[in-house]
C-alpha positions as CSV (number, residue, x, y, z in Angstrom):
1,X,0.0,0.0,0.0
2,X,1.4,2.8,-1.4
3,X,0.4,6.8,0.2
4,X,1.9,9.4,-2.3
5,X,1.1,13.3,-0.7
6,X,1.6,16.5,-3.8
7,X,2.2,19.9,-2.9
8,X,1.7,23.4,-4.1
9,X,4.1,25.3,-1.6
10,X,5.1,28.8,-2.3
11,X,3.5,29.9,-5.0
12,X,0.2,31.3,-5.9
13,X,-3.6,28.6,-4.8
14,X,-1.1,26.8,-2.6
15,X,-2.7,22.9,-2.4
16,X,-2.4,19.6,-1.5
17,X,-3.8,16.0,-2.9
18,X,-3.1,12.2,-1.9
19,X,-3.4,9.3,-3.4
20,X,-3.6,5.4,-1.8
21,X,-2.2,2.6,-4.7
22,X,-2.8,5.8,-7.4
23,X,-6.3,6.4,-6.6
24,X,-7.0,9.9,-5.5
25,X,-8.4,10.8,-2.3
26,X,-8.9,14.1,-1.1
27,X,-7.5,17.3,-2.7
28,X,-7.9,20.8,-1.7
29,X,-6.7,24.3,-1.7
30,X,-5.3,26.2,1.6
31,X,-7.4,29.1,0.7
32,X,-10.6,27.4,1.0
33,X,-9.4,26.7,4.8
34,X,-7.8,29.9,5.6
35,X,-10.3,32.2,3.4
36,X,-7.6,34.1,2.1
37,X,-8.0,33.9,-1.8
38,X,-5.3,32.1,-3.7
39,X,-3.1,32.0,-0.3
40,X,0.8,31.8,-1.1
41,X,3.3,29.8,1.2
42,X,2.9,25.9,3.2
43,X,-0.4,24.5,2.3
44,X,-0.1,23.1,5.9
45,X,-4.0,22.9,6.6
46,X,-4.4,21.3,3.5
47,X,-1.8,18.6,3.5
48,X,-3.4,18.5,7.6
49,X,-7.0,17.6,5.8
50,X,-6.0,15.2,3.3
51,X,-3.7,13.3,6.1
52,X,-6.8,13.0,7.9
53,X,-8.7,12.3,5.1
54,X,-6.5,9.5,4.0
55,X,-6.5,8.5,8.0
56,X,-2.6,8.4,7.9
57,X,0.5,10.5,9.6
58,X,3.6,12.3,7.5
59,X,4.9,9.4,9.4
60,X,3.3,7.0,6.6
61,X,3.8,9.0,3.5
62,X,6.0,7.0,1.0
63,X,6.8,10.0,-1.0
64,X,6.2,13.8,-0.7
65,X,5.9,15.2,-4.0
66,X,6.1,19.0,-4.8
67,X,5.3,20.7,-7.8
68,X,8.7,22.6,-8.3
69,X,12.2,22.0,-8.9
70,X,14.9,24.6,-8.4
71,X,17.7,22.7,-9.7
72,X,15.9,22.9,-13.6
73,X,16.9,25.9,-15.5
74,X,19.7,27.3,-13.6
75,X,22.0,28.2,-16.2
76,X,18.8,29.7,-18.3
77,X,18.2,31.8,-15.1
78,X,21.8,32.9,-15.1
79,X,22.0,34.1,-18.2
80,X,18.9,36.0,-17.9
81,X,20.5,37.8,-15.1
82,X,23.7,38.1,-16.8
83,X,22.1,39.6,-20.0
84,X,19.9,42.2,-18.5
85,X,20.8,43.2,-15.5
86,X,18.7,42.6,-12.3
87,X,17.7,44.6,-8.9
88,X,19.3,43.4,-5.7
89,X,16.2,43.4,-4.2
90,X,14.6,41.2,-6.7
91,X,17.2,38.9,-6.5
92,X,16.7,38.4,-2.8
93,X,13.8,37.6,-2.5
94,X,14.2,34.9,-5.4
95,X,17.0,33.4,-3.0
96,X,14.6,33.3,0.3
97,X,12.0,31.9,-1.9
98,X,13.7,29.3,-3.4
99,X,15.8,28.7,-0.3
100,X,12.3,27.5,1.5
101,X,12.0,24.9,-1.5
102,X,15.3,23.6,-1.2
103,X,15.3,23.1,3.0
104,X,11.5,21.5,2.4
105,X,11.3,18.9,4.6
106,X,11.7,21.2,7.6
107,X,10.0,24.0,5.8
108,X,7.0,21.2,6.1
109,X,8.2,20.0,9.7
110,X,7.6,23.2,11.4
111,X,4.6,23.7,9.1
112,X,2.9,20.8,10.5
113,X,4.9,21.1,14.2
114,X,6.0,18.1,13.6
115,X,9.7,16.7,14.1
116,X,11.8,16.4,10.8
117,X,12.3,13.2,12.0
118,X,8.6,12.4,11.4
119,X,9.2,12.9,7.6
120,X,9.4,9.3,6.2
121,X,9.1,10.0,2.7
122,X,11.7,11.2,0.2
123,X,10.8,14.5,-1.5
124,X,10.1,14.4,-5.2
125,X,10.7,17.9,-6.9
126,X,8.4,17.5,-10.2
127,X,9.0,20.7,-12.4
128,X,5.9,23.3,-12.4
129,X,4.7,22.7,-16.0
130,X,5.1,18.6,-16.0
131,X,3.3,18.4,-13.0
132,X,0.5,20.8,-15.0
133,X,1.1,18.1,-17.7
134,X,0.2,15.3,-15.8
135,X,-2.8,16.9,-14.2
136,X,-4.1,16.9,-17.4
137,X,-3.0,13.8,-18.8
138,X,-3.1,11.2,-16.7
139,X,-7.2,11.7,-15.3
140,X,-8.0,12.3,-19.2
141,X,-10.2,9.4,-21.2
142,X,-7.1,9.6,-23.5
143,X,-4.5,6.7,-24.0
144,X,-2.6,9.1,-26.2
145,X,-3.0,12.9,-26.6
146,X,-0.7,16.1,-27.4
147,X,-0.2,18.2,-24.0
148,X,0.1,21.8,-23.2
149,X,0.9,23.9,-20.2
150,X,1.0,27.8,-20.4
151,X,0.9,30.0,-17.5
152,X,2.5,33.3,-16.2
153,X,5.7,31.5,-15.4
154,X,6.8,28.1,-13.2
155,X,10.3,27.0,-13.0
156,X,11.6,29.8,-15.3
157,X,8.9,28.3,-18.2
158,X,6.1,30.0,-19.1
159,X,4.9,27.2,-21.7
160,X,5.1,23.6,-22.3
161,X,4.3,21.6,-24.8
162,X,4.6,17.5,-25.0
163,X,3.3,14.4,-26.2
164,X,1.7,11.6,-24.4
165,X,1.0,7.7,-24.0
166,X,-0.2,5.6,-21.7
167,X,2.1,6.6,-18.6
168,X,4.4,8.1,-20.8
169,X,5.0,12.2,-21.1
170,X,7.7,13.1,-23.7
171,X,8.3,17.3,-23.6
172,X,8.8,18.6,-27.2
173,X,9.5,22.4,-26.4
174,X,9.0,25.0,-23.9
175,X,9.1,28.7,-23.6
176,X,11.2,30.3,-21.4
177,X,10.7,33.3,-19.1
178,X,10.8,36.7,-19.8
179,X,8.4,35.5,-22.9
180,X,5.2,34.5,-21.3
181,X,1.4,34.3,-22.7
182,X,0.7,34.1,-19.0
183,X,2.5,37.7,-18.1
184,X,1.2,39.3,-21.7
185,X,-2.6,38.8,-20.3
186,X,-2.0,40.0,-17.2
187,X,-0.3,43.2,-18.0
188,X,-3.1,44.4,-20.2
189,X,-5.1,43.4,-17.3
190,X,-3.5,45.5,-15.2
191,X,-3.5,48.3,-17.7
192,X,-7.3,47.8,-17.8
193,X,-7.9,48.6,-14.1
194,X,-8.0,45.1,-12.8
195,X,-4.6,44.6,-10.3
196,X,-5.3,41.8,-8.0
197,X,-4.0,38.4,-8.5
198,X,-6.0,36.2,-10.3
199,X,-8.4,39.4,-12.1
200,X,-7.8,37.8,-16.0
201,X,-11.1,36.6,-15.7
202,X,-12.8,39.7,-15.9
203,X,-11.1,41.0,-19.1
204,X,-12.1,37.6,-20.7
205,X,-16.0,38.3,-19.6
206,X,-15.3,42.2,-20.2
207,X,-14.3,40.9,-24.3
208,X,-17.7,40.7,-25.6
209,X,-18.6,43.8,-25.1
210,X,-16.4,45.4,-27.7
211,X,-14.5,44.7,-31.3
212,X,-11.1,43.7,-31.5
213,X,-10.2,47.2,-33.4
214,X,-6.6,47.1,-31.7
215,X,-4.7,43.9,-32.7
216,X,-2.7,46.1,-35.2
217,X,-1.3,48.1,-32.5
218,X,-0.6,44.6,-30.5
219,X,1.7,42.9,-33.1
220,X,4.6,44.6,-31.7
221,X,3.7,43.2,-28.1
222,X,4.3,39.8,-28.6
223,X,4.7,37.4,-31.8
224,X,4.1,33.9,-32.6
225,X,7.5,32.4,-33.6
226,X,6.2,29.9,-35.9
227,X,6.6,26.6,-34.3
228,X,5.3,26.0,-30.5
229,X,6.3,29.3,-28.7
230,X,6.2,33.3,-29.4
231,X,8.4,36.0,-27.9
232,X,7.2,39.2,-26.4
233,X,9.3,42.9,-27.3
234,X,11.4,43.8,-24.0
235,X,10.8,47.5,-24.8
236,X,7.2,47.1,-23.4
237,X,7.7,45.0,-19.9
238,X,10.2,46.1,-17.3
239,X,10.3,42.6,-16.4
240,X,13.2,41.9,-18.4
241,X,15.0,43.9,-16.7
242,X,13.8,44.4,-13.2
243,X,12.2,41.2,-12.9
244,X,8.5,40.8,-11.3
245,X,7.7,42.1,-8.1
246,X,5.9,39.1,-6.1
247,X,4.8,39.4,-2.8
248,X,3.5,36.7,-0.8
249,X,3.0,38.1,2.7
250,X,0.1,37.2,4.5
251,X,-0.3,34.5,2.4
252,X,-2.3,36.4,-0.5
253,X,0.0,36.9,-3.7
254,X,0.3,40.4,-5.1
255,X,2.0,41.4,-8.4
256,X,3.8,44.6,-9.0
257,X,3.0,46.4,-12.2
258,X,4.1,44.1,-15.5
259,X,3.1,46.9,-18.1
260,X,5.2,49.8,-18.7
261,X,4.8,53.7,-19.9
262,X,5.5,52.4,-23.5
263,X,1.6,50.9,-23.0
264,X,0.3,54.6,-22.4
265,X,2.4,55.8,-25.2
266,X,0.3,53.5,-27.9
267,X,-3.1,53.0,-25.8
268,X,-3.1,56.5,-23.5
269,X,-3.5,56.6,-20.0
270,X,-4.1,53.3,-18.0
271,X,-7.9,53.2,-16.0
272,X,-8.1,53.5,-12.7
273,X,-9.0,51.1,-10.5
274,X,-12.7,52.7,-10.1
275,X,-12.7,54.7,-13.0
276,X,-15.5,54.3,-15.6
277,X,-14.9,51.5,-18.1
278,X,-15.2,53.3,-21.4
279,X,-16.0,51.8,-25.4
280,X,-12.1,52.4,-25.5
281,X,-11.2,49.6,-22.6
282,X,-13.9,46.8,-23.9
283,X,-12.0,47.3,-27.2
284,X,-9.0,46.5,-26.3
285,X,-9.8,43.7,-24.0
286,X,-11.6,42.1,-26.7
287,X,-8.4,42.8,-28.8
288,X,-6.2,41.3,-25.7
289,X,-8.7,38.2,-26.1
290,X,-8.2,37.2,-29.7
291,X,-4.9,38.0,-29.5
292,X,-4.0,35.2,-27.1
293,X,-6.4,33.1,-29.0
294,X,-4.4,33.9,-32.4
295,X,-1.4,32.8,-30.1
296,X,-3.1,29.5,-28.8
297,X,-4.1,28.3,-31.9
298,X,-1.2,29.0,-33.9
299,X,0.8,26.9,-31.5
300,X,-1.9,24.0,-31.1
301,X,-2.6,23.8,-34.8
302,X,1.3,23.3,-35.7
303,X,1.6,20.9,-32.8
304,X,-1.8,19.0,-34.2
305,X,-0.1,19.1,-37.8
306,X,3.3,18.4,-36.4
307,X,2.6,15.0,-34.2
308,X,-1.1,14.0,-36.3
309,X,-2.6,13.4,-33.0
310,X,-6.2,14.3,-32.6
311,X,-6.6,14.5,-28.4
312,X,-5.5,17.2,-26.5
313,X,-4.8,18.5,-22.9
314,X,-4.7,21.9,-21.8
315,X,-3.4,23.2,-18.1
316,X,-2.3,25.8,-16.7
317,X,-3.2,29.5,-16.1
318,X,-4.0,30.2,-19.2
319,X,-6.0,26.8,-19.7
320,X,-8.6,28.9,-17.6
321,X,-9.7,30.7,-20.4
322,X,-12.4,28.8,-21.0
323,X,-13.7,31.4,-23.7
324,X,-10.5,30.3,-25.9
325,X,-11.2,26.7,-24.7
326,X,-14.2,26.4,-26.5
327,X,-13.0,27.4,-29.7
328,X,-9.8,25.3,-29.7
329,X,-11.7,22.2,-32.0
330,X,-13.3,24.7,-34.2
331,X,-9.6,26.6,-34.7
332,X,-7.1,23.4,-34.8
333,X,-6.7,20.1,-36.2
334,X,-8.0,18.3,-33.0
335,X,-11.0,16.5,-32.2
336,X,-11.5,16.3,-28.7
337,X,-10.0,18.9,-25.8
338,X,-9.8,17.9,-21.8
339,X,-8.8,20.4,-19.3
340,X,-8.8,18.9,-16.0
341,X,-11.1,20.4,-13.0
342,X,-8.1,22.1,-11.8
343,X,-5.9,24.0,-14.6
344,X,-4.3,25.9,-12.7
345,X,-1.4,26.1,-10.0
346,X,-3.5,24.4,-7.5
347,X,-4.0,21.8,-9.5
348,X,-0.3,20.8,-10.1
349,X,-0.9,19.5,-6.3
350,X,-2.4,16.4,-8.0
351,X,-0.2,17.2,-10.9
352,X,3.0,16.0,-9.5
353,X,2.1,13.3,-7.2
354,X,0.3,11.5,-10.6
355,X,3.3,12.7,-12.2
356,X,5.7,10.6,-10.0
357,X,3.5,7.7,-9.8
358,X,3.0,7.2,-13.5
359,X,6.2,8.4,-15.1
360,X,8.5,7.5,-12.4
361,X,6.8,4.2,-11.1
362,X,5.5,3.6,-14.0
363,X,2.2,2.6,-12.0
364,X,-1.3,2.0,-13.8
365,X,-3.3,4.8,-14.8
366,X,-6.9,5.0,-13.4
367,X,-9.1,7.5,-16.1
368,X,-11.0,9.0,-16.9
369,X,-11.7,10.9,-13.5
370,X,-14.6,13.3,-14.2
371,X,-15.2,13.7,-9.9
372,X,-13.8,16.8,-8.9
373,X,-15.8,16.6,-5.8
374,X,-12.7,16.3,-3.0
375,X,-12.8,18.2,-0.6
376,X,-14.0,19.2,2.7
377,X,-17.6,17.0,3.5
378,X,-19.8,18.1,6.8
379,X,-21.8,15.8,8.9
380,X,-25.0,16.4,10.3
381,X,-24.0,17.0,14.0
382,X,-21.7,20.0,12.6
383,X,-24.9,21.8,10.3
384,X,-27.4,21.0,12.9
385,X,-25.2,22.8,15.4
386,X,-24.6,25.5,12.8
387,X,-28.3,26.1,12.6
388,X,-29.0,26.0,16.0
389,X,-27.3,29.5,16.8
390,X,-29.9,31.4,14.1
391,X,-33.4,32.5,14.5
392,X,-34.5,31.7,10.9
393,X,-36.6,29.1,10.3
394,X,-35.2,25.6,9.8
395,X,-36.2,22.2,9.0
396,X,-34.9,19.1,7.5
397,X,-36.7,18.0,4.3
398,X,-38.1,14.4,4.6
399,X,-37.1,13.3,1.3
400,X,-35.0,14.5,-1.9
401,X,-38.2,14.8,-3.6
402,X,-39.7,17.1,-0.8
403,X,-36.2,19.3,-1.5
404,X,-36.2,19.9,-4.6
405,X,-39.6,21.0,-4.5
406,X,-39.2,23.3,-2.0
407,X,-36.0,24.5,-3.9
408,X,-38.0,24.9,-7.3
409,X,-40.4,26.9,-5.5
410,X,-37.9,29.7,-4.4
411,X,-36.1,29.5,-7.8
412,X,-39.5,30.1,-9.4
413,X,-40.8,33.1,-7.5
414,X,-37.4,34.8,-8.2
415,X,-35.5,33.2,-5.5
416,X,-31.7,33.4,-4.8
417,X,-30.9,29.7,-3.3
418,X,-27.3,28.7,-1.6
419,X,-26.5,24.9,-2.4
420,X,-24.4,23.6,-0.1
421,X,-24.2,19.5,-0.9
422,X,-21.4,16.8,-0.1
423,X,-17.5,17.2,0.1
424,X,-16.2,20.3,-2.0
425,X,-15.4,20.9,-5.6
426,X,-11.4,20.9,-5.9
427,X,-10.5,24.3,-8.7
428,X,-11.7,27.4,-8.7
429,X,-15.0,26.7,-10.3
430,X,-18.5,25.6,-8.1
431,X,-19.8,22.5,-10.1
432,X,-23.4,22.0,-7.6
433,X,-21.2,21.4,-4.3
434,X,-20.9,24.9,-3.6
435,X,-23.1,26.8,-5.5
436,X,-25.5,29.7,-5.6
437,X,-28.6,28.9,-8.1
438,X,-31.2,31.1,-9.4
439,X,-33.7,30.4,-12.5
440,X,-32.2,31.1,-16.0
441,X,-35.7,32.3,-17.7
442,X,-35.4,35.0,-15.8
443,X,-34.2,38.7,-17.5
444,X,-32.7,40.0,-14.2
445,X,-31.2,37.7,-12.8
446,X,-27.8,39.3,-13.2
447,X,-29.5,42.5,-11.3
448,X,-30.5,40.2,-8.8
449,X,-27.7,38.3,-7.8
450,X,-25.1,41.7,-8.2
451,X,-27.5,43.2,-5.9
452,X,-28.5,40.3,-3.3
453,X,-25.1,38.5,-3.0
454,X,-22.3,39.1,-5.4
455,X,-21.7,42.4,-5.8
456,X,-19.6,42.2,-8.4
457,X,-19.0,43.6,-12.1
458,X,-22.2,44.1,-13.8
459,X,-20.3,42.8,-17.5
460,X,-19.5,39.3,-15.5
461,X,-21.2,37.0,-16.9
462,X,-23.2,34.1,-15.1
463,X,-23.2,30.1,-15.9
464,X,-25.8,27.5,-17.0
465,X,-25.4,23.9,-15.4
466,X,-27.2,21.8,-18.0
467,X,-28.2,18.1,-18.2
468,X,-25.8,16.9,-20.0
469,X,-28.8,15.1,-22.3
470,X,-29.7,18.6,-23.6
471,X,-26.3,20.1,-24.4
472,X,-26.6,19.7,-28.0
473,X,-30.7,21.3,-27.9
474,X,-29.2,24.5,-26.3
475,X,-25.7,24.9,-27.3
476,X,-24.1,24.5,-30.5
477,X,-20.9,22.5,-31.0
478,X,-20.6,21.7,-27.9
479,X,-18.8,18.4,-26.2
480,X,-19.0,17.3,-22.2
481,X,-18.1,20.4,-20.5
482,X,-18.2,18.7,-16.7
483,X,-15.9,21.3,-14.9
484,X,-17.3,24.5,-16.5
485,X,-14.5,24.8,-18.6
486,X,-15.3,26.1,-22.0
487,X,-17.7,28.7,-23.9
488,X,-19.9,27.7,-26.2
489,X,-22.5,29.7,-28.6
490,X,-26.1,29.0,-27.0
491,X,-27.9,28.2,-29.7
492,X,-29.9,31.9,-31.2
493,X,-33.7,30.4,-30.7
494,X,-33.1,30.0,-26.9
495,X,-31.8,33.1,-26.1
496,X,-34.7,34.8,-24.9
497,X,-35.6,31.5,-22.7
498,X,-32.6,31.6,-20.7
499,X,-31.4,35.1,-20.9
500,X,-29.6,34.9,-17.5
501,X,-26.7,32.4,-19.1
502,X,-27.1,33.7,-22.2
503,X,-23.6,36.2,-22.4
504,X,-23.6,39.4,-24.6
505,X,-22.1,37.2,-27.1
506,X,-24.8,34.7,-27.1
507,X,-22.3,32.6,-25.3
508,X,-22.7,30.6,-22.3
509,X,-19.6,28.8,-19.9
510,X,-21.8,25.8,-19.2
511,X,-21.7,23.0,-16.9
512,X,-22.6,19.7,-18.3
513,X,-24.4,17.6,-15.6
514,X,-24.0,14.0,-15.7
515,X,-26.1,11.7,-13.5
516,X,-23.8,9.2,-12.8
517,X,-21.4,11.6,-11.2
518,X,-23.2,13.9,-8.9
519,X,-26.9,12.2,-8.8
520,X,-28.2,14.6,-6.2
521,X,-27.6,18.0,-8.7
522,X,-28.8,16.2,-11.5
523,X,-31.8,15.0,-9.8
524,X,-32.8,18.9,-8.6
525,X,-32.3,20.4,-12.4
526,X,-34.1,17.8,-13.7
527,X,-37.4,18.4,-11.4
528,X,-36.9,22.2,-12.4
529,X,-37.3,20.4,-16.0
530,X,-40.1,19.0,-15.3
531,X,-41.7,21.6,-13.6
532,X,-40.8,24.6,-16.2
533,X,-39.4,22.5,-19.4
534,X,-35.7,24.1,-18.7
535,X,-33.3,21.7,-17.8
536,X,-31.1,24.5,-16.7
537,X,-29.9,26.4,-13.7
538,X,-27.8,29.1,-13.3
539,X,-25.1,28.1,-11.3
540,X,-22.2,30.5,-10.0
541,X,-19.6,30.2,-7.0
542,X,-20.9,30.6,-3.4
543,X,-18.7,33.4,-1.7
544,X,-19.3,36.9,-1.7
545,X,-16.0,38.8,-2.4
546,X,-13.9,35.5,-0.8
547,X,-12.6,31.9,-1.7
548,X,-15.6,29.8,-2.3
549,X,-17.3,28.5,1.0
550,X,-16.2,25.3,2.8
551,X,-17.7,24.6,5.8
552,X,-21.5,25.2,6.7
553,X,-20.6,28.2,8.9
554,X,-19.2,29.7,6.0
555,X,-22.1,28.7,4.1
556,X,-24.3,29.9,6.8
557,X,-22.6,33.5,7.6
558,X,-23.1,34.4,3.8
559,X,-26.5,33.7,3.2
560,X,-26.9,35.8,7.0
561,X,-25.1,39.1,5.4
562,X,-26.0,39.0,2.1
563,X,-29.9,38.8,0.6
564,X,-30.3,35.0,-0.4
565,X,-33.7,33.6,-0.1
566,X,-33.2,29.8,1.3
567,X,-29.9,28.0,1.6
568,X,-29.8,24.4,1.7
569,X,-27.5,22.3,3.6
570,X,-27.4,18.8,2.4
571,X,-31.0,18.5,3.3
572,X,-31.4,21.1,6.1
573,X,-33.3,24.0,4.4
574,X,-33.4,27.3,6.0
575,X,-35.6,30.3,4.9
576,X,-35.8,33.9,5.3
């Protein structure tokens, strides 16, 4: 019996997964315990919650597998520095970082106040972008696929890209830093007014609302180089020189400023914070979009022509853009896409722990795993005492079907509800664990959750979770989407029925809900079917302005400050 743990340490949605004889077991994100969004540093309540989950010590942990590995890339590093200079103070706080990778075993001893002695396991350092790689890969339905990673930067890469069959990953090329898709996105995001960690998201739903009337004026940023990678000019980002500016205290990551005056030279002066978004701004984020689409595809359509394979995987930062996702089959040579529930860093957790066990120990793959449900699970003792410290009405529904009629009924008369079911999604998207659901017929919804709960951009758009039996009636092109992970068109007749998922665009992010997978989500859209001929709800995170609930408290203190209508715990319902 074999108990391998993987780690996100240091770096940006810090995690941690295990896995008994390959199978997975729990996975989560130290945000989600400490409620500090995309927490930085020792994931030491998470790797504390999948020990207990697992019911084992450090103590009986065969091998500790973290998703970096300082020793890659030194002399690429070095010559970086040589060639353009670097700031002392950018230089030390590379060393402190990477000096708490390299002592990690008593970096995680005092972590987990444990002695170092309790540390039984060797630690594996799996390099960022092969651990992405193999998040990817390995839970895929593929035997054989064409891989890529891109993100802002890992391990001095920005991009990956590889080949892979059955427990085999080959790596073809990467991209090295200061050249980053990743680090491109995020400085026009910055530029557009958006300048915490993790805000890329809102310039992909901010795209729709304009015309791409400035991807002239962004050749000169960056350029495809013709085979798998593209270069960005050094007169634009002071990174080259200066480096980025990360800081990680308190746990939350914060970026210094990636875009330089040479921006405000060819687009004017960058928005404000809380300044109005003007015609101007939608433009060029919509011009930002296609651009790193152009990008994308340019590099997954030689790659498709290149190794004549017809699957692909997609991780990393970048693989979040689930907008550029859903275009990939329709823009490139292959036939089927996965991106796993977790694309991103957090996700490289799982990533180098299936990374280690398949490519290193050459043990047998277990796919496809569509569950990303992994996470933290209450019992009734703990929501029953929840509940007992409120004055709102309570009461625990008799049966499922007494639930979801008593849910259908709030969602029909306009409702907000807060669905908090079983253990907790694992990624950054709520898939019917942690959601907040409202009725997609309805023309102001948006108002009503911005107003109620969200508070949030008014141009965000919100998602449909769909049985997966009537993608195809409502969506066109569109393949099993089970983690919310690409944009589809929603076909133009059903628009004005479900003009609350229905994007400016006439896109929708959808959620395909399968019954065999999460029978309890399925079973409440599917009674809204019945009852209103939709088989649709909108579905979007439960949090207000914080990492997605965990617990019932959590749970229970939003729906108390915000306006929601009923919230639902497992079968507990409690009303206004």
């Amino acid at each position: 019996m074999k108990y391998i743990l993987g780690i996100n340490a240091f770096h940006g949605d810090s995690s941690a997964a295990i896995f008994k004889d390959g199978q997975l077991i729990a996975a989560t994100e130290e945000e989600r315990i400490l409620r500090i969004k995309h927490w930085a540093g020792m994931p030491a309540q998470a790797i504390e919650f999948c020990l207990k989950e697992a019911g084992v010590t450090l103590r009986e942990i065969d091998a500790i597998c973290v998703s970096r590995d300082p020793s890659v890339n030194v002399n690429k590093k070095i010559k970086h520095l040589l060639k353009h200079g670097f700031q002392l103070s950018n230089l030390y706080d590379r060393i402190k970082n990477r000096s708490k990778v390299a002592s990690f075993e008593k970096q995680l001893a005092d972590a987990m106040d444990c002695p170092i002695e309790a540390i039984q396991g060797k630690v594996q350092n799996i390099e960022h972008h092969r651990s992405h790689l193999a998040s990817a890969f390995y839970p895929s339905p593929f035997e054989e696929a064409a891989l890529i990673s891109i993100d802002g930067m890992g391990d001095f890469t920005s991009t990956m890209v590889a080949t892979a069959k059955g427990n085999d990953i080959q790596v073809i090329s990467e991209v090295n830093y200061p050249h980053s898709l990743g680090m491109f996105y995020t400085s026009f995001t910055q530029y557009l007014g958006f300048p915490h960690y993790g805000d890329e998201y809102k310039v992909m739903g901010l795209a729709p609302y304009g015309k791409p009337e400035f991807l002239k004026e962004l050749d000169p940023f960056i350029q495809y180089d013709g085979k798998y990678g593209f270069t960005l000019n050094k007169k634009f980002y002071p990174h080259f020189s200066k480096g980025v500016d990360m800081n990680w205290v308190g746990g939350s990551p914060v970026i210094g400023k990636l875009y330089s005056k040479k921006f405000e030279e060819v687009f004017g002066p960058a928005r404000k914070k809380d300044e109005e978004l003007t015609q101007k701004h939608k433009n060029l984020a919509t011009s930002v979009q296609r651009k790193c689409e152009e990008i994308i595809f340019q590099i997954l359509t030689r790659l498709q022509k290149d190794t004549g394979l017809k699957n692909l995987c997609i991780s990393g930062g970048v693989a979040q853009n689930s907008v550029a996702n859903g275009k990939i089959i329709s823009n490139t040579g292959f036939d089927n896409v996965y991106v796993p529930c977790a694309g991103h860093d957090a996700g490289t957790a799982a990533g180098a722990a299936l990374y280690y066990m398949h490519q290193n120990l050459n043990i047998k793959r277990r796919c496809p795993d569509y569950n990303p449900y992994t996470g933290y699970k209450a019992n009734e003792a703990e929501i029953e005492q929840c509940l007992s410290q409120i004055e709102q009405p309570w009461k625990k529904a008799s049966s499922q079907s007494e639930l979801f009629d008593k849910v259908c009924d709030c969602l029909e008369n306009g409702g907000v509800v807060g669905w908090y079911q079983g253990r907790a999604e694992f990624g950054p998207r709520a898939l019917g664990h942690r959601s907040i659901l409202a009725d997609p017929r309805r023309n102001d919804v948006k108002e009503i959750l911005n107003l109620k709960i969200k508070r949030r951009e008014s141009f965000r758009p919100f998602a449909p979770s769909i049985l997966k039996e009537y993608v195809d009636e409502y969506f066109e092109n569109a393949d099993f989407v089970p983690f919310m992970e690409k944009v589809y068109p929603i076909r133009p007749e059903k628009h004005a029925e479900i003009p609350a998922v229905t994007h400016v665009d006439g896109t929708g992010r959808l959620q395909s809900v399968d019954g065999n997978i999460e029978p309890k989500y399925y079973g409440l859209i599917n009674r809204f079917r019945e009852r209103t001929g939709v088989p649709i709800l909108v579905n979007t995170s439960f949090n207000e302005n914080e990492p997605i609930v965990n617990r019932p408290q959590e749970a229970l203190d939003c729906f108390l400050r915000t306006k929601m209508d009923m919230l639902v715990l497992e079968d507990y319902v409690v009303t206004r």
